[in-house]
C-alpha positions as MATLAB code, in Angstrom:
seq = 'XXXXXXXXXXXXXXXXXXXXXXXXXXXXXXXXXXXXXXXXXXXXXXXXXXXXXXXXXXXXXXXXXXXXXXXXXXXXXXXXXXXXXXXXXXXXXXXXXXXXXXX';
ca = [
     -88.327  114.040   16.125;
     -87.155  117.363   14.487;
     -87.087  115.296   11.202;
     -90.275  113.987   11.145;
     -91.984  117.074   12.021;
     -89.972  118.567    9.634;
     -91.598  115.658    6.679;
     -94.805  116.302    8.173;
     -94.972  119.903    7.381;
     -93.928  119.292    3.663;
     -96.386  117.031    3.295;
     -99.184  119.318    4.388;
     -97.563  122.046    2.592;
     -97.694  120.211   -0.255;
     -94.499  120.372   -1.316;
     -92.097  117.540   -1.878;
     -90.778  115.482    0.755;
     -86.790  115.100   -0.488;
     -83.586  115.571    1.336;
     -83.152  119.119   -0.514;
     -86.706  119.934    1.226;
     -86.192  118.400    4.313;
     -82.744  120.163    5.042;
     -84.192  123.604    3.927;
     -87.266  122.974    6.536;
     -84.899  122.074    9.673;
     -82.123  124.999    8.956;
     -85.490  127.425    8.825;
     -86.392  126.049   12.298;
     -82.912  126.527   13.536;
     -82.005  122.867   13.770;
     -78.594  121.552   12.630;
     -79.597  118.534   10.450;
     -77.485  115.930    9.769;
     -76.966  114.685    6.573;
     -76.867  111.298    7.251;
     -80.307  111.314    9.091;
     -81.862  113.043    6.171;
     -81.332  110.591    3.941;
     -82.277  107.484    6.452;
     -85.462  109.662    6.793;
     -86.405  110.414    3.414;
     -84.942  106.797    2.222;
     -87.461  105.199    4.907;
     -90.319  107.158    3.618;
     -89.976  106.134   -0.083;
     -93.028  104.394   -1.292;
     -94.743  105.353    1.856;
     -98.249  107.568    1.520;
     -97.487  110.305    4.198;
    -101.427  111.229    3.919;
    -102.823  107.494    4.491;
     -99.770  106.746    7.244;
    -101.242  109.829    9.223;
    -104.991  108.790    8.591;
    -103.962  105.280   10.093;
    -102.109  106.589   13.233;
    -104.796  108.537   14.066;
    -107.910  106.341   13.078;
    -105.914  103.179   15.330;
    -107.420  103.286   18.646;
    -105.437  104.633   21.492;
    -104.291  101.920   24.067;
    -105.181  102.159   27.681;
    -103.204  104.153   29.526;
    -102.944  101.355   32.476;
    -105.256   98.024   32.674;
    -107.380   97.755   35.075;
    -106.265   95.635   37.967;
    -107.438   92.185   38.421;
    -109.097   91.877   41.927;
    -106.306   90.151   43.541;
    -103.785   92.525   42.007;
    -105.995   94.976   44.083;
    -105.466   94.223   47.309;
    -101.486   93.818   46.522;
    -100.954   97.977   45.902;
    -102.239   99.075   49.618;
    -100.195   96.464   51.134;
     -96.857   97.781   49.604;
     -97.856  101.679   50.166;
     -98.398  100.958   53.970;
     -95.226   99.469   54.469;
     -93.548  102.299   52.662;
     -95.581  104.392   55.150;
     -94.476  102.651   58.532;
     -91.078  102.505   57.473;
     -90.566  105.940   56.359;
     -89.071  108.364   60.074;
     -91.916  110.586   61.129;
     -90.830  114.620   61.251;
     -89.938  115.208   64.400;
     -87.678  112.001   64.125;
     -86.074  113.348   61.107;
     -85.298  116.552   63.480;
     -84.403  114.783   65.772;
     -81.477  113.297   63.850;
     -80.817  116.732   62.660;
     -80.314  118.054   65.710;
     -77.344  115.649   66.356;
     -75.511  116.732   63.243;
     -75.030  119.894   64.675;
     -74.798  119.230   67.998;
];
């Protein structure tokens, strides 16, 4: 993730986004890059428009976080949480069976 923060804040530096560039950022931010990952990055991003990529991601519309569940799907949720419930040993049970470890 290192790298592309590290892209993203050439960009908006407006500097250029190069390997040369790239290394300098992560070394300033204490990272250890990797040569080989710099140049996947910065080979990835060639022809790409870091500006209108960003303006995309953030213009998209965020997904839902969980669907709503259909009304039978409903019903199905209690069910399992109550038998988690019954089966799981009261407290004084579970003391109980500690008080037999140590006799």
């Amino acid at each position: 993730m290192e790298y592309i923060y590290g892209v993203l804040l050439l960009n908006s530096a407006g500097k250029e986004v190069n390997e040369d560039g790239l290394t300098k950022v992560l070394k300033a931010a204490g990272v250890s890059p990797d040569a080989a990952r710099v140049k996947a990055v910065i080979t990835s991003l060639d022809g790409v428009d870091i500006r209108e990529a960003v303006k995309a991601a953030v213009a998209a519309p965020a997904a839902p976080a969980a669907a709503a569940p259909a009304a039978g799907g409903a019903s199905e949720a209690p069910k399992k949480e109550e038998k988690e419930e019954e089966e799981a040993p009261s407290e004084e049970e579970a003391m109980a069976g500690l008080g037999a470890l140590f006799g």
